[in-house]
C-alpha positions in Angstrom: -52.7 39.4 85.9 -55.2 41.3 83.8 -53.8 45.1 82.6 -55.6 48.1 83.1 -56.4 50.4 79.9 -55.3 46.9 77.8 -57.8 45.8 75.0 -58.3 42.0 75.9 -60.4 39.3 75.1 -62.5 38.2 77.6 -63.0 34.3 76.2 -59.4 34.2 76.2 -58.6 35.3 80.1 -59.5 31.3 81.6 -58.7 28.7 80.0 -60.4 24.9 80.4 -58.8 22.6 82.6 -59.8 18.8 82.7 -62.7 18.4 85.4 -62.0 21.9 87.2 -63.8 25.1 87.4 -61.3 28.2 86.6 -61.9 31.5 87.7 -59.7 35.1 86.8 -60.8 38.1 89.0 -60.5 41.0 86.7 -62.7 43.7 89.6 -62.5 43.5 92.9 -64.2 46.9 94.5 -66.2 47.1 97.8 -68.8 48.1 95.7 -68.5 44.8 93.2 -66.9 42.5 91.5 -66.3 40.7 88.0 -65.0 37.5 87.3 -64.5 35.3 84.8 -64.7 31.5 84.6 -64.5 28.3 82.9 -66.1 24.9 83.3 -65.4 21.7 82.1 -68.5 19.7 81.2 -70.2 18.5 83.9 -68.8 20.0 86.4 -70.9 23.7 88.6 -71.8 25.3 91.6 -74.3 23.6 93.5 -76.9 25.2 95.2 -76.2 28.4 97.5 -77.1 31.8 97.7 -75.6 35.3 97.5 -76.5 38.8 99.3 -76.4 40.6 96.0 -78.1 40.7 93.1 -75.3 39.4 90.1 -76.0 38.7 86.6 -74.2 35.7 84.5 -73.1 36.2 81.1 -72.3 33.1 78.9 -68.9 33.6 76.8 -68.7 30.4 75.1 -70.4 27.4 75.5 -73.5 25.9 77.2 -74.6 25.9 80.8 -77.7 25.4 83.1 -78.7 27.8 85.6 -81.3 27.6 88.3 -82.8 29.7 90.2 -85.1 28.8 92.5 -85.5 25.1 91.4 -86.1 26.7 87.6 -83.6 25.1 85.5 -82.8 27.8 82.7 -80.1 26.6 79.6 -77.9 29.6 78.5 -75.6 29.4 75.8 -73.0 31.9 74.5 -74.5 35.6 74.2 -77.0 35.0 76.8 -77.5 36.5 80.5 -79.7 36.0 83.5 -80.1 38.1 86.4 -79.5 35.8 89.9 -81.5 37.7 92.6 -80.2 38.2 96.1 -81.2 35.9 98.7 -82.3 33.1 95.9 -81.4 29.6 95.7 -79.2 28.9 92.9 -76.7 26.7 91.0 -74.9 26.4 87.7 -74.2 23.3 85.5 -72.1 22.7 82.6 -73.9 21.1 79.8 -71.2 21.6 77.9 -67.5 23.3 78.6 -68.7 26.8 79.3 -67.4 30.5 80.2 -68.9 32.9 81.9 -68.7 36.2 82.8 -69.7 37.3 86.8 -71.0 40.8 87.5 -71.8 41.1 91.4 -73.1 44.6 92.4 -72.8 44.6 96.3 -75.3 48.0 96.6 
């Protein structure tokens, strides 16, 4: 369980697991959420869509991302915006973490 007013590292939160996706909630508000996750190479999120705009942040590793059918390739320290109501799905190139923002306004 993540601690409130705690100094954490957010690599650190998920760990990799052997052909699994791992995911920590660390927000859960009506108004949004943030979540953390880790992928094992090769394994994603295929293709669905979401009512709210959320934006991916890449922790560690390297991932592919597309939206729309546009294949984008993030690796740590980068971030893309998802759109509402547009296709996507997430791939991992490489073992990756990511941070989730979802802002449901």
């Amino acid at each position: 369980m993540i601690q409130h007013a705690n100094v954490q590292t957010i690599v650190g939160l998920v760990d990799y697991q052997e052909r699994a996706v791992v995911s920590a909630t660390l927000i859960e508000k009506t108004t949004g959420t943030v979540t953390v996750f880790a992928f094992d190479q090769g394994q994603g999120l295929s293709e669905h869509t979401a009512p709210f705009d959320a934006m991916v942040c890449i922790l560690d590793g390297k991932a592919e991302i597309s939206i729309s059918g546009n294949p984008n390739t993030l690796g740590q320290g980068d971030m893309i915006i998802m759109p509402a109501n547009e296709p996507h799905a997430l791939k991992a190139i490489e073992k990756f973490k990511m941070m989730l923002i979802m802002i449901r306004s």
